[in-house]
C-alpha positions, 0 to 999 in steps of 0.5 A: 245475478248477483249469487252467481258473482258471489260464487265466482268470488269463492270459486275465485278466491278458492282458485286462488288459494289452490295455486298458493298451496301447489306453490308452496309445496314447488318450494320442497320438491328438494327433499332431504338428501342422503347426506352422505359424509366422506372423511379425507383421511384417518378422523377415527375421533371425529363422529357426526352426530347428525345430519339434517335438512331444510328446505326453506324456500325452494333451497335446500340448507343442511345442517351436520353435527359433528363431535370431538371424541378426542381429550385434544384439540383438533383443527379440520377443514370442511366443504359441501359438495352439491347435486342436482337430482340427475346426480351432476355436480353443481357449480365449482367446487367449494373452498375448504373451510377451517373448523376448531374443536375442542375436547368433547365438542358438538359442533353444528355446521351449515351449509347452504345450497348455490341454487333451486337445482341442489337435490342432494348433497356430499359433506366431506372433513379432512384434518 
């Protein structure tokens, strides 16, 4: 009698670790996204260096990397676009948001999903 508790208490303690593990892996079902860059306008000095993703907890978080070749300062505004996997955009629109670059500067831009659904996103820069 009592081994079969014993292995009831493994296999419920396997169970268990099981439902953990299948959960975890729910939390990354986003992926990396394309990550498609769209430039509003002539920034033929402007280069993004890389562009990469974390999904952490189930949200999808990207990371852009973008660099001033130019010997000026440069003034641009920024915004991410988000998408579900069907392709829908989620949410409203993103508001515009300024960045400074100085000469030969890399800078890392963040942006973080509204919700779980974000499967993909699109980073637009204008000047």
């Amino acid at each position: 009698m009592r081994s079969w508790f014993k292995q009831l208490r493994y296999l419920s303690a396997l169970g268990l670790l099981l439902f953990l593990v299948s959960c975890s892996f729910m939390g990354k079902k986003n992926g990396c996204p394309n990550g498609d860059v769209v430039f509003v306008g002539d920034l033929g000095d402007i280069d993004i260096v890389k562009v990469s993703c974390i999904p952490k907890d189930g949200i999808l978080r990207v990371l852009v990397e973008i660099k001033n070749d130019d010997d000026k300062e440069r003034s641009l505004a920024y915004r991410f676009d988000w998408f579900d996997a069907e392709g829908v955009v989620l949410g409203r629109e993103e508001a515009w948001k300024p960045v400074y670059l100085y000469p030969k500067e890399v800078k890392t831009i963040r942006g973080t999903a509204p919700n779980w659904l974000a499967a993909d996103t699109k980073f637009l820069i204008k000047e």
